[in-house]
Phi, psi and omega in degrees: 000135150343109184304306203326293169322305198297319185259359163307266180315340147275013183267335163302302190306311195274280207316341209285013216248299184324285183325313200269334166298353179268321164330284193311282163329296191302308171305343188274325175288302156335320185275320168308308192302316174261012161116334165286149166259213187307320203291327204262348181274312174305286166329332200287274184339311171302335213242312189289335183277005194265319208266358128333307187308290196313322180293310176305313169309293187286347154307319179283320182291340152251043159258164177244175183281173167258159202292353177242355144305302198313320195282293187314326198291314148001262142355281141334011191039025178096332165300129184276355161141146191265187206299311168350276169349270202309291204295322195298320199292321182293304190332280183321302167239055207248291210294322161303352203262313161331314188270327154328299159296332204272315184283344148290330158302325195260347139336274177272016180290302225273295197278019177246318174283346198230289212297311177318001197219016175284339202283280201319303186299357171267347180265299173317348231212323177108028174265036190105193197213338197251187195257010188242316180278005175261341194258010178280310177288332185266004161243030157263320167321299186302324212268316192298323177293325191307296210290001140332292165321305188295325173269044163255306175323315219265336163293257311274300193291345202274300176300004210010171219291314187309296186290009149295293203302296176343292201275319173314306176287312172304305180294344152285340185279329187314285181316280189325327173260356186264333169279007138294295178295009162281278196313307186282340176234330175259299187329292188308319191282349196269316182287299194289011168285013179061032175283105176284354155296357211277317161323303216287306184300329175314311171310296216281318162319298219273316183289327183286328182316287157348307203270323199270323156320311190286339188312280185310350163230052134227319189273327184233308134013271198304301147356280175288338190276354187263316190294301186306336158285334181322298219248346192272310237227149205313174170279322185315311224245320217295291181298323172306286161349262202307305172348301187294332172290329163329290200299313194306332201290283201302332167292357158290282190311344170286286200313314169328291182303316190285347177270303177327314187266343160306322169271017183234027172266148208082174177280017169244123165256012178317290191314357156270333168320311184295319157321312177297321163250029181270328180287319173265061193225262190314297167310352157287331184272352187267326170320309210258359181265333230233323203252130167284138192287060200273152166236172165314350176264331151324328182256007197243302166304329164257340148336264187327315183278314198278343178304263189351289153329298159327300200306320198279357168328297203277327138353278190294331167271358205086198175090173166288093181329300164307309178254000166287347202284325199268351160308295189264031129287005188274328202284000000 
């Protein structure tokens, strides 16, 4: 497929994630709203969540390979490619792959560690006290975030996918430290200065931070570490390559959740804010040593060299040369 085409339609696929964080809150809200309680709200929610998973399974499970995997692979005797292959391909991009995992790790130690505790960090923050005013604040967050997504979608070729993740990763450490350093040092002087705006104002601080920290780790972050193992790394490869930044990312996401509520416990939540922005600090640094600044005209040039390949594969095993050719010239 057209890279151009190809990472469009997965930046659409990943926003829809944005849309179920919106989802989510709202069903949650709803349930509240209407008189069960928490425990029967939780279930409920689990239970409404069962039926995407379920839909999605069976779409996927009828679905196919696309037709020049299918052909090569043909070819190939069922083999995805020899051992030889596979060490040139680590060779080759072990270092990008490096950077891939990592900044998806440190991705989500933030947005696993953060997103699990926003209901709870909207009652810390003064955005209500009850379990009806958390899932009220945190579906006002998402939604104030979504329209993040649609421009990200629409940079994404213009900013390019490094300088996404770049700008990204800076705007979660901006936000998350300029709300540490709102809570620890200004909040207090600002309310006991005897200001009766002063609360009022603190809330609208705290929230626009909020809104702008989540922006930049889900619409651009969150974005470029899912597109860029998608689409940089040879096909032969490509899904292992992502698979493994996959993975790296969810030993974030344990770490994030298992770190995060030790640093919000008690009535202070600065250290997490702090935490959040030192690491994605540190993911700005892995962005700008470990990920290559590559463009679309770069996958299109290597599209055409793997095209090229395939044919002499498919050469070398037999067949109809010509029509196996127009077989992977179909997708």
């Amino acid at each position: 497929a057209d890279p151009e085409k190809s990472a469009r339609r997965t930046s659409v696929v990943y926003s829809m994630m944005g849309v179920g964080q919106v989802i989510s809150p709202l069903v949650t809200f709803i349930l509240l709203s209407s008189g069960l309680s928490a425990g029967y709200t939780w279930r409920g929610t689990m239970l409404l969540g069962t039926i995407p998973v379920l839909i999605a399974f069976v779409i996927r499970f009828r679905m196919q390979d696309s037709a020049r995997f299918r052909a090569v692979r043909a070819r190939r005797g069922g083999s995805s490619g020899s051992a030889e292959s596979v060490g040139e391909m680590f060779r080759r991009h072990g270092w990008v792959l490096l950077g891939t995992s990592s900044t998806w790790l440190l991705y989500d130690i933030v947005t696993y560690g953060m997103g699990s505790f926003y209901g709870e960090l909207s009652t810390k923050l003064g955005f209500g006290t009850s379990v009806l005013d958390e899932a009220r604040s945190s579906l006002l967050l998402q939604t104030f975030c979504l329209p993040g997504y649609v421009l990200c979608i629409c940079l994404l070729d213009l900013l390019g996918r490094k300088n996404t993740q770049m700008w990204g990763f800076f705007g979660m450490a901006a936000a998350n430290g300029l709300l540490f350093i709102w809570l620890l040092w200004i909040e207090g002087a600002l309310i006991s200065s005897g200001e009766t705006t002063g609360e009022s104002v603190s809330l609208w601080i705290k929230g626009a931070l909020l809104i702008a920290g989540r922006t930049m780790d889900g619409a651009f972050v969150g974005l470029a570490t899912y597109v860029i193992p998608g689409e940089y790394f040879p096909t032969a490869m490509r899904a292992t390559f992502h698979g493994i930044s996959a993975g790296s990312g969810k030993i974030g996401a344990v770490i994030g959740s298992a770190v995060f509520p030790l640093l919000i416990e008690g009535s202070d939540e600065a250290p997490g804010f702090a935490f959040s922005a030192v690491v994605s600090m540190v993911g700005l640094a892995c962005t700008i040593i470990l990920i290559p600044n590559y463009s679309v005209s770069l996958l299109k040039e290597r599209l055409l060299e793997e095209e090229a390949a395939d044919a002499r594969t498919l050469r070398e095993f037999g067949g109809d040369t010509h029509a196996s050719v127009g077989v992977l010239e179909e997708e």
